[in-house]
N, C-alpha and C positions, 0 to 999 in steps of 0.2 A: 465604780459599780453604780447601772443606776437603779433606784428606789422610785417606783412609780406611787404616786400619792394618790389615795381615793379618791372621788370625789361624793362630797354630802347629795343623796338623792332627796330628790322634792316632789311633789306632785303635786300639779296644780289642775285646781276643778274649778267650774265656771259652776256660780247658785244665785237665784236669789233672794236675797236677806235683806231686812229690813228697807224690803218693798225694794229694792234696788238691785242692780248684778252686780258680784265680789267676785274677783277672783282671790280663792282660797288655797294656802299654802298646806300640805301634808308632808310630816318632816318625822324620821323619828329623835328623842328628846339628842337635842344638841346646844348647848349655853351659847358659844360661839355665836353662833346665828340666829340665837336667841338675843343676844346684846344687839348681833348689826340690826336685826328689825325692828328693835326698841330705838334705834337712832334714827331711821325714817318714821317720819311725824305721817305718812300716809298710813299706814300698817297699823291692824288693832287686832288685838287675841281677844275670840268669842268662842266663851265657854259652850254655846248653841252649836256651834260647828266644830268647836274642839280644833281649833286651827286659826292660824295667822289669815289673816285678808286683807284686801286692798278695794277700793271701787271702782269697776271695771269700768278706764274713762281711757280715750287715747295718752293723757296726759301722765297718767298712772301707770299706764303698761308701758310708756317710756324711761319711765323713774325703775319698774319692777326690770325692764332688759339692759338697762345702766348698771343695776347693782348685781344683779346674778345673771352672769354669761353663761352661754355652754359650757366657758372653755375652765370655768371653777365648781360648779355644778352640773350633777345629772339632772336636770330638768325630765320628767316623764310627765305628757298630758293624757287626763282624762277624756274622754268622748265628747263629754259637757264640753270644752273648747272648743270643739269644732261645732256644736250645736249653737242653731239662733236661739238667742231668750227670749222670751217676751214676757215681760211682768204686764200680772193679768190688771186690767180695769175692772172697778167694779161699775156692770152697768143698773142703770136705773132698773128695779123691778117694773114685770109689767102690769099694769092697771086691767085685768080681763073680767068682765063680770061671771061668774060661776055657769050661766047656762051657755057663755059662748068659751071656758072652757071645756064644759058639755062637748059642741060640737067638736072643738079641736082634738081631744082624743079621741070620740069615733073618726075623724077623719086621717088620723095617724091608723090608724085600723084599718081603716079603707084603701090607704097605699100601700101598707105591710099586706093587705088581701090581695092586693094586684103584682105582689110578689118586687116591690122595688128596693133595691137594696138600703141596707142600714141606711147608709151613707149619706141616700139620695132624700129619705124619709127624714131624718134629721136637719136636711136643709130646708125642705121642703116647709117641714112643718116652723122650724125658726122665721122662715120668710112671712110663713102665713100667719104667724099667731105676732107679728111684728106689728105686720100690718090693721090685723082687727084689735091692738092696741093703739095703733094711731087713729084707728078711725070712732073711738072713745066707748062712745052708749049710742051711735047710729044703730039702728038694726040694719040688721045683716040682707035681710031683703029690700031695704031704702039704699041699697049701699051700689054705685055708680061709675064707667068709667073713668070719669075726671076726680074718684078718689082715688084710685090705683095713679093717676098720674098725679096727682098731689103728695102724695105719699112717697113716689119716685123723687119728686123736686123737693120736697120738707126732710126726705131719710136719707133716701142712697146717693143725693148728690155730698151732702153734707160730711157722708161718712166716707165717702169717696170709694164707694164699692165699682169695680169693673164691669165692663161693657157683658160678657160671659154670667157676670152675679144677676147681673138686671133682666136677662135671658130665661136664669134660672126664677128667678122671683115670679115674672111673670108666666111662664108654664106652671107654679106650682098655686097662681090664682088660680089660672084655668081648671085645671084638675080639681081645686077647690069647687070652683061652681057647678062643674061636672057633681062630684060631691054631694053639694047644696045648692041644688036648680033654683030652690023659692030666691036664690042671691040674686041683690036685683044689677049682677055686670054682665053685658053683653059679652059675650068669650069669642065669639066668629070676628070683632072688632078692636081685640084687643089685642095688638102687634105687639110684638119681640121687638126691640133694636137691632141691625143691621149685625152681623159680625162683623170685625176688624179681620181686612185681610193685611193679614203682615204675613210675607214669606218666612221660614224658620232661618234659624244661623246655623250653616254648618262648617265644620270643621274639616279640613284637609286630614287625608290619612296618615303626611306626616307629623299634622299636631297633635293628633290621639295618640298615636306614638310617644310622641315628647310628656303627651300628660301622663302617661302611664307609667312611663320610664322614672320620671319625678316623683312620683307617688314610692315614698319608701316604706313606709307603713304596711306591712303582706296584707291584712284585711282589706285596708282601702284598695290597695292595685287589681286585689280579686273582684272588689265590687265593680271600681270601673270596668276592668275589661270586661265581666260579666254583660255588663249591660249595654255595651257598643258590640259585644262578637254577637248577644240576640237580638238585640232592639228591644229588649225590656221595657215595660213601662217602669218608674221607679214606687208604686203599688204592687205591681206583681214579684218584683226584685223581695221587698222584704216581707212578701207572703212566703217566697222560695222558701221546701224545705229541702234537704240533703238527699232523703228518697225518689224526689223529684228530679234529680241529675243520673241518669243511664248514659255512665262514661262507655260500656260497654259497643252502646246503640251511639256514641255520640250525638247524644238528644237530651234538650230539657224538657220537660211538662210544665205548659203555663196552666193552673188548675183556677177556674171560677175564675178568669179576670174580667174585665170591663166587659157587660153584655153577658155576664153570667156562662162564659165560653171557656170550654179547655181549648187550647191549643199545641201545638211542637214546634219547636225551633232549634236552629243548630246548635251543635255544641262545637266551639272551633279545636282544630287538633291541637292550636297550640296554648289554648286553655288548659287541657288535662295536666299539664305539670306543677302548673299556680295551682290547681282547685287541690290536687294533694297535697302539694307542700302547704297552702291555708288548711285544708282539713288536719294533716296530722298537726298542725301546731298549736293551732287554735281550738280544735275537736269540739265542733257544735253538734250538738245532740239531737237539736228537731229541724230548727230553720237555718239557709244556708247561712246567715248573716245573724247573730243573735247579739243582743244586748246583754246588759245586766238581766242576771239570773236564769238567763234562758229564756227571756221575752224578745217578743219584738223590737229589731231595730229601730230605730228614728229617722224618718226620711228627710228631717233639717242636720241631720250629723252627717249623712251622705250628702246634702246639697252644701254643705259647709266645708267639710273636707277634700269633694269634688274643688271649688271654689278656691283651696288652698293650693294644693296640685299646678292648676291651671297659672296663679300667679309664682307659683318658680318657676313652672315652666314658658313664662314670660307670652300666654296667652294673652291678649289683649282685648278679646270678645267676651260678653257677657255668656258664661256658658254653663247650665244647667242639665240633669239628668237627661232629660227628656232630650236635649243637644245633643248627647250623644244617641238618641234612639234617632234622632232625624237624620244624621250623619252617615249611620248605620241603613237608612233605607237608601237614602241617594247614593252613597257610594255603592250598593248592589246594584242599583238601576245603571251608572255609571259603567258598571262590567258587564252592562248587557244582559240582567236577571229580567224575568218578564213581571209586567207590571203587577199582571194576576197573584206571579208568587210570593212577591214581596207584599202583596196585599194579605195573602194568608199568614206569613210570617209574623205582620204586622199585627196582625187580629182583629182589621178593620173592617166590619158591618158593610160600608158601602163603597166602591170601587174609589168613587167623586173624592173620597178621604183622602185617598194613596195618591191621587192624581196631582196633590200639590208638588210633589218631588219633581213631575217633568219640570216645574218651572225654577228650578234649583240645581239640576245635573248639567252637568259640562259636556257629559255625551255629545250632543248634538250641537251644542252654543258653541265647542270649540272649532268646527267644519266650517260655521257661518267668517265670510270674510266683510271686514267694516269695509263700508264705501271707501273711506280713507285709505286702506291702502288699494285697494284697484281702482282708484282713480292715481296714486302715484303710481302705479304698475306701469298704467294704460299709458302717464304723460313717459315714464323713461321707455316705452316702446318706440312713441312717435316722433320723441323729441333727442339726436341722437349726439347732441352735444354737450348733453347732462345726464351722463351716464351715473349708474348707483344712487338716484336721489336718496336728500335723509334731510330729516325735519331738523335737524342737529345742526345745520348750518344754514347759511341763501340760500334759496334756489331760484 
């Protein structure tokens, strides 16, 4: 007769504690395994977390899948696992003298009046008030192109912000001076950096496949496929709420995304059976995707658990949310959608946006023939004593 044996469940949560990440064990009281994590010298019980922990190091999480297997434990992970941490820095406060705080909240006021979003206002204003703390006790009207580029070379090279930040920094001088004309920077001379044109990575429809299929987790498979069968942005993914899907219309409502825009996009038919089997199991109450307690998702637990996916499924490209949105326009354009519609789909402001996909669809690139083979065409035409040429051998 056989007697199947339990196994001790664990939950392991990723936190971090004493300034560091741990991952933390949740057990309930068991001596047993209370002794074996007294014999690993990595393991320490903190009354703070009420649980056993380790410090999340490659070297640790070798030692932690040595000693507890699947195959002797139910391992169940928390979200936090698949979430990046980042233990926060503290940065230097900034040195602003009171009347050029003065300005910077009228001019957070001045952006919020021109109706820019949260989002955009918070950069905005981080970038600006960065910078009229680098530039000390100048007044703000002595204040000069070649400090805005000194500031560029002394802050954001150092800190290593991207080509898109530097972008951003400098629109939100401009808008400054707009702002406060007495500012003494020239703004008609004050260029942007170039954008980096790098084409997107996309994925074959058989590898979205394979990543889907891999995804055992029913939330995760629902988000991916959510967001390759619309082209979601992974912003408007975890605004989605439940009311927002009309299986009926097979249609979602993208509501206020990028550009302050509703939009529709499809809903694929073979969506509706995942989206009910996740709804009745999971049973989210406002948004399609919710967190703890009924908040908002975390779009590093999607980029994290997308990421996991992708390496069972023995992907080998660097592939992110957005991967799947670009994947999702080219393979429409591929079947012959018109550029226009995938433009509306997409929810993109100017045509020039959608337009990078011609340079990424097969469509047309698979009809073009390389010189290379119609010049071997041409020679086994004329040449009729070397019949079937092939690179594979003499010729």
């Amino acid at each position: 007769m056989n007697h199947t044996v339990s196994k001790t469940s664990i939950l392991l949560k990723k936190v971090v504690h004493r300034k560091e990440i741990q991952l933390v064990l949740y057990f309930q009281y068991n001596q047993t395994l209370i002794n074996k994590l007294r014999k690993i010298p990595e393991f320490k019980w903190s009354k703070t977390l009420k649980g056993w922990y380790i410090l999340y190091t490659n070297e640790n999480i070798a030692i932690f899948n040595k000693e507890f297997s699947k195959e002797v434990f139910d391992l169940k992970y928390h979200d936090s696992i698949y979430e990046k941490i980042k233990v926060k820095t503290i940065r230097k406060p900034r040195n602003i003298s009171e009347e050029n705080k003065t300005v910077l909240r009228d001019f957070v006021k001045y952006l919020k009046g021109r109706q820019y979003s949260e989002s955009t206002v918070k950069t905005y204003f981080t970038f600006t008030a960065d910078f009229i703390d680098y530039i000390k006790d100048k007044p703000l009207n002595k204040l000069n192109n070649r400090d805005v580029e000194k500031f560029t070379e002394d802050v954001f090279v150092p800190r290593k912000y991207s080509v898109s930040s530097q972008r951003q920094m400098v629109s939100a001088i401009k808008l400054f001076k707009e702002f406060y004309p007495s500012c003494g920077i020239d703004n008609l001379k004050l260029k942007r950096p170039h954008k980096n044109k790098i084409l997107p990575t996309i994925l074959s429809k058989e590898e979205i496949i394979d990543i889907i299929r891999h995804t055992r987790n029913l939330k995760h498979r629902a988000v991916i496929a959510m967001i390759y069968s619309s082209g979601m942005r992974i912003s408007e993914l975890i605004k989605l709420k439940v009311n927002d899907i009309n299986i009926d219309r097979r249609q979602v409502i993208i509501k206020q995304a990028k550009g302050r825009k509703d939009r529709i996009v499809i809903l694929a038919d073979s969506m509706i059976p995942l989206i009910m089997n996740y709804i009745q199991t999971y049973k989210p109450t406002d948004y399609f995707i919710e967190g703890q307690s009924g908040k908002q998702y975390s779009a590093n637990s999607v980029r994290s658990f997308l990421k996991r996916s992708c390496e069972i499924a023995g992907i080998k490209n660097r592939v992110t949310p957005h991967t799947l949105r670009h994947s999702y326009a080219t393979h429409l354009l591929e079947y012959g959608i018109d550029i226009r519609y995938i433009q509306e789909l997409l929810g993109h402001s100017r045509p020039e946006t959608t337009m990078i996909y011609t340079h990424v669809s097969k469509k047309d690139l698979l009809n073009i023939k390389s010189p290379l083979d119609i010049a071997l065409k041409n020679l086994d035409k004329t040449d009729k004593n070397n019949k079937n040429l092939r690179l594979s051998r003499n010729i």
